[in-house]
Structures are given as C-alpha cells and as structure tokens.
C-alpha positions in Angstrom: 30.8 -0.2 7.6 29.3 2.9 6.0 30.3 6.0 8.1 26.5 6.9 7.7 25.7 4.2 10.0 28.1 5.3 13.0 26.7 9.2 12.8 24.8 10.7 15.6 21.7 11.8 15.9 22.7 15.0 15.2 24.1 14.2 11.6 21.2 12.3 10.9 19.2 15.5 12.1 21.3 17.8 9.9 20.6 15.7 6.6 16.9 15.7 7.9 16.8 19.6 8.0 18.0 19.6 4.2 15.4 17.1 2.8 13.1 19.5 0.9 9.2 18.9 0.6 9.3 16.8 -2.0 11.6 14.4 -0.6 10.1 14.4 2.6 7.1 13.6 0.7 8.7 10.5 -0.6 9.7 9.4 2.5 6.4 9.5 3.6 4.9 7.3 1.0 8.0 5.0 1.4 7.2 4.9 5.2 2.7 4.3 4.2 3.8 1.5 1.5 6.8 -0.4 2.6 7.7 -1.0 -1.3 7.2 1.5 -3.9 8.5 1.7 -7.6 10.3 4.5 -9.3 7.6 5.2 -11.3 4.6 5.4 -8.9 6.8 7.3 -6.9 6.9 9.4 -10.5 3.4 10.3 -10.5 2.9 10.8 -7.0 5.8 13.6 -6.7 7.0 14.4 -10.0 4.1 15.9 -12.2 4.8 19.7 -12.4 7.4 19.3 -15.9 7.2 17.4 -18.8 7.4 13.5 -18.8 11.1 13.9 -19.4 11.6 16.2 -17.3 9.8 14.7 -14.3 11.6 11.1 -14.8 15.3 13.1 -14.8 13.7 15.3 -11.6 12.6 12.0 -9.9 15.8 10.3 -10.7 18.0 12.8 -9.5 16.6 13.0 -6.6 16.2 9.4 -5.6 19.8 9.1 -6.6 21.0 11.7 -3.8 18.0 10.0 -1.1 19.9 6.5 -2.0 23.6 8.3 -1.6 22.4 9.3 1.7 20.8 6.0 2.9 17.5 7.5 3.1 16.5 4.9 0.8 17.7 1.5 -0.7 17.1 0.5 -4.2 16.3 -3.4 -4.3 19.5 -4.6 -5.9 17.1 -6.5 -9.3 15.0 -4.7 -11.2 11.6 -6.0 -11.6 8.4 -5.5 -14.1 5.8 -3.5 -13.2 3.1 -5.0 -10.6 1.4 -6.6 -13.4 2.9 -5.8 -16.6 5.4 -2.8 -17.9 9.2 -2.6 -18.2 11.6 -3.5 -15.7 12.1 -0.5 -12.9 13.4 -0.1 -9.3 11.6 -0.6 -6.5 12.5 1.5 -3.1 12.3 1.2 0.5 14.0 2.1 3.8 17.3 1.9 4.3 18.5 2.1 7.7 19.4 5.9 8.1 15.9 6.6 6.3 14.6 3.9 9.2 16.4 5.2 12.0 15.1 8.9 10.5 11.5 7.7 11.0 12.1 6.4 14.2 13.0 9.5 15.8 10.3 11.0 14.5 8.1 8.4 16.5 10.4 8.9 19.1 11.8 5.2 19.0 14.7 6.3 19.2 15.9 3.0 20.4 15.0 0.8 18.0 17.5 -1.0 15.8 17.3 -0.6 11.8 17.8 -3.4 9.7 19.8 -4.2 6.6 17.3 -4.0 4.0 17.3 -7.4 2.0 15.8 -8.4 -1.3 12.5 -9.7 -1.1 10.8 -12.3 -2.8 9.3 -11.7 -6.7 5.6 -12.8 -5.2 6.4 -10.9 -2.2 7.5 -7.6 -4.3 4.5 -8.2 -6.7 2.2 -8.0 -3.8 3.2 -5.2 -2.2 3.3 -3.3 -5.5 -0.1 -3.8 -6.2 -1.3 -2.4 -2.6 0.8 0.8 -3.9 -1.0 0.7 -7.2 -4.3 1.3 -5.3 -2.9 4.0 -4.2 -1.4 5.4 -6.3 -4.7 5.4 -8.4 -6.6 6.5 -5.5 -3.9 9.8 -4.6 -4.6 10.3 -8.8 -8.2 10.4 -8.6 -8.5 12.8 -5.6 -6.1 15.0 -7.4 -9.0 15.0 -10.3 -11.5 15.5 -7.6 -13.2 13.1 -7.8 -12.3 11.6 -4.2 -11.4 12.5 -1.4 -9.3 9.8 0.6 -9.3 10.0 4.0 -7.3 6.8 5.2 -5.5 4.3 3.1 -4.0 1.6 5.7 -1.3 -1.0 5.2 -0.4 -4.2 7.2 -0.4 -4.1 10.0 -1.7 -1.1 10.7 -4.9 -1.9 9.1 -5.0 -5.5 11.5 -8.1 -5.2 13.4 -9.2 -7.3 16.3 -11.9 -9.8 16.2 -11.5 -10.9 19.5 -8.9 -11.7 22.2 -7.2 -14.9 20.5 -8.3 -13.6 16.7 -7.2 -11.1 14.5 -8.2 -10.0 11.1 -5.8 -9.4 8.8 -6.7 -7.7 5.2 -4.0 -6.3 2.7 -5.0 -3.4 3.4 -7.8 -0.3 4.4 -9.4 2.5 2.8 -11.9 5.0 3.7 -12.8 7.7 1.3 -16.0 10.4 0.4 -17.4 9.9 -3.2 -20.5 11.4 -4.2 -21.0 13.1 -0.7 -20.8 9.3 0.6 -18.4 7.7 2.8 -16.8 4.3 1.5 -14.8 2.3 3.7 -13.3 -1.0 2.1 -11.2 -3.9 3.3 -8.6 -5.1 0.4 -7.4 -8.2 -0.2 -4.6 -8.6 -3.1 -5.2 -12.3 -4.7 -2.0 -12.8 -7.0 -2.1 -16.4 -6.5 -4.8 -19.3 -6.3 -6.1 -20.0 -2.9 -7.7 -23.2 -1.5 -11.6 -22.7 -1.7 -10.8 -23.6 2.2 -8.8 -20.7 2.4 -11.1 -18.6 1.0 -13.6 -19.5 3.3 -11.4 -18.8 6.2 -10.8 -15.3 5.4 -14.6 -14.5 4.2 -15.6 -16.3 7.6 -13.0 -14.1 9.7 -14.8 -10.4 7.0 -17.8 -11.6 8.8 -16.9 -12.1 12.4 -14.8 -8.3 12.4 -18.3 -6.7 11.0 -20.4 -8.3 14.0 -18.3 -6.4 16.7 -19.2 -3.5 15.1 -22.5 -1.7 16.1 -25.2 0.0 14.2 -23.9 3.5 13.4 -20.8 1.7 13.1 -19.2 2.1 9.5 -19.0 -1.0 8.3 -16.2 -1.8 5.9 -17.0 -3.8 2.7 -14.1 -6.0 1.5 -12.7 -6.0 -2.2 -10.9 -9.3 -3.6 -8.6 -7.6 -6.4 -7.5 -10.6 -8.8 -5.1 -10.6 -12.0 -8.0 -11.7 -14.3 -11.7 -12.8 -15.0 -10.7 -16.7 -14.5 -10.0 -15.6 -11.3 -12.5 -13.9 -10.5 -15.0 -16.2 -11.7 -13.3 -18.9 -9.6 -13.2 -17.2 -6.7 -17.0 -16.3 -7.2 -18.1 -19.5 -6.6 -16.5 -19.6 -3.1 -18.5 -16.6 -2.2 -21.9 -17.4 -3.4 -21.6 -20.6 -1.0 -22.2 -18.2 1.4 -25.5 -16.8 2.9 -27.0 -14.3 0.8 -26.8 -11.5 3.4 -22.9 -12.6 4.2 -22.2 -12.5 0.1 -23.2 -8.0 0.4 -19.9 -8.4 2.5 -17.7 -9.3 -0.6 -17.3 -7.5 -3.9 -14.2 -8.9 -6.8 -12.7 -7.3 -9.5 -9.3 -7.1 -11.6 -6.5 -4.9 -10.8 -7.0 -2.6 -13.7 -11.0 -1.7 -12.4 -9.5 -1.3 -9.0 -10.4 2.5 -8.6 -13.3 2.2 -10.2 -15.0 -1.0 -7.7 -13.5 1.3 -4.7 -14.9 4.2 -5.8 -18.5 3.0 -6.7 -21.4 4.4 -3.9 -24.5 2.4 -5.9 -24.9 -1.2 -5.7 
C-alpha cells in the first residue's frame, strides 16, 4: 500500500499547508464537479500565459497533485464531452478525499479507491462541468454573475416526505440586473416519452411547494442535437400550457446562452 495512505493527519496537513492558490483552487472545482477534464480545468486556472504556456503550467501541476494523491487521473483517456481529442479526466483520490473531509470535519469517514467509471457515466458528468465551465467564462467577461451552481446531490430537493426531485444539476445567477435560477437536466441518451413525463411531472410538483415570492426555478433539457430536441418537444407540449413555461430545450453548444437568457 502507498505510504500516503498510512500518514497522519498531520502529513496530510503538512502537504495541505504547501498547496498554493491555484491548486487549492483545483481542488475545489474537483470537489463542486466530481469529474473534470484536463482541459476545463485549463481554462478555469491556467489563463495568465500563453496557450503553451498555460497547458505545460497546468500539466505540471496536476502531475505533482496526482504524485501526491490529491487527485487520480482516470486510467483511459477519453474525448471531449461531446467532441475534441482524447484528454484526462480527474477526480479525488483518497488523500485529496480524506483532505476534504477534514475540512468538513468528517474526519471519520473512509475514502475510497477511485475506480474507472463508465464512458456514458464520464460523458455525463463532463457535460455538467461544461456548463460550468462556460458559465465561470462568462462571469469572467462580465456578463454574469453566478451565484450557485449545484451538483447531485446537493442540488436534490424535497417534494415531499416519500419524493425527491432529482435534476443534474442547479444554477442561480444575475444577468441583466435579473436573477435566473434554472434546474438542468443532461439528456445524452433517448428517454421513454414515459420517462419524460415522470421527470416533467416531478419539475411541477417541486415548483408547487414553493410560495409566491418564492424563486421559482425554470428547468433546461440540454440534448446533443436538434433531433433530439424536437423529439423531446413533443413530450412537453402534451402538457398544459401553463406547465410547458416550466420547461425550456436546447443543444449543448447554446447552453450559456438558453441559461443566460432574462426575456421570453
């Protein structure tokens, strides 16, 4: 066993007083996302140099967080969340999980052997930190400003006492002096018009708790293309017209831009 794994708390504190911002930064998108690729982790952190200069900076550094078991790099490469060349993707590992526990002060809680993940199960997650990604990009223009971007299960919410909702994720933000909150829902693969239904059915119920002054969230169905979109249109318009204001779809790429958007 790695001799990491059998330090104290103290080691693991003395590695944690030598992180510098930048990497603490990264482990605190790693800890928001779950799963993040070299490359969003790029232009999140590593935008001061050139693009040359920022990949061998972002490399290097990942490098020594991955010698230190901060991190794990999935042992495949995979393609980007919907197209690019093949890259990394980075998570915990379990001195970067038992690091984040003490900070929460769970101190007791057992980290786990990171494992490789499914490819639908990678490309999912990737595309939740895509939105963000884009999102973190556009308040750096100033054009946003985000104020909570959620991931499962913290962005769960309770319907009642035997129901649960359970979106992709959760984002508030200010745009245009108004403040957006949206529900996401990452639709890689074909779902049963059932299916759908469920989920738009569940959307409803979670907005019905809330009360008047209540911000309501409206939730977005991302989908790889038009053909999807148009299919999954059709499930929402068999819905009342006051229910269908609930729902908005649109492609990966125009992500941002449907998130973003204060008019109807």
């Amino acid at each position: 066993m790695d001799s990491l794994f059998r330090t104290s708390n103290n080691r693991l504190n003395e590695i944690a007083s030598q992180l510098s911002p930048r990497e603490l930064a990264v482990i605190e998108t790693i800890e928001r996302l779950q799963l993040v690729s070299g490359s969003q982790l790029q232009r999140l952190h590593f935008t001061n140099g050139t693009p040359r200069s920022n990949t061998q900076i972002r490399n290097t550094t990942l490098h020594r967080l991955t010698e230190q078991r901060i991190l794990a790099r999935l042992p495949r490469k995979i393609g980007g969340y919907d197209s690019g060349s093949a890259e990394y993707i980075y998570c915990f590992d379990r001195a970067g999980q038992r690091l984040v526990n003490q900070q929460k002060g769970e101190v007791g809680r057992a980290p786990r052997t990171p494992t490789s993940p499914t490819y639908p199960f990678i490309a999912h997650m990737l595309a939740v930190s895509e939105v963000y990604v884009q999102l973190m990009e556009a308040q750096e223009a100033g054009q946003i400003e985000l104020a909570e971007f959620q991931t499962e299960p913290q962005c769960y919410r309770t319907i009642s006492h035997n129901q649960r909702l359970k979106p992709d994720g959760y984002v508030r933000l200010y745009a245009n002096d108004k403040e957006i909150a949206w529900f996401l829902e990452i639709e890689r693969s074909v779902q049963t018009a059932y299916t759908t239904t469920h989920k738009l059915v569940a959307f409803w119920a979670y907005a019905n708790t809330l009360g008047k002054d209540d911000l309501i969230p409206l939730t977005l169905f991302l989908v790889p293309d038009e053909r999807r979109k148009a299919r999954l249109l059709k499930v929402i318009q068999r819905q009342s017209t006051a229910d269908q204001k609930l729902f908005s779809i649109t492609t990966f790429d125009q992500a941002v831009s449907a998130i973003t958007k204060t008019e109807p």
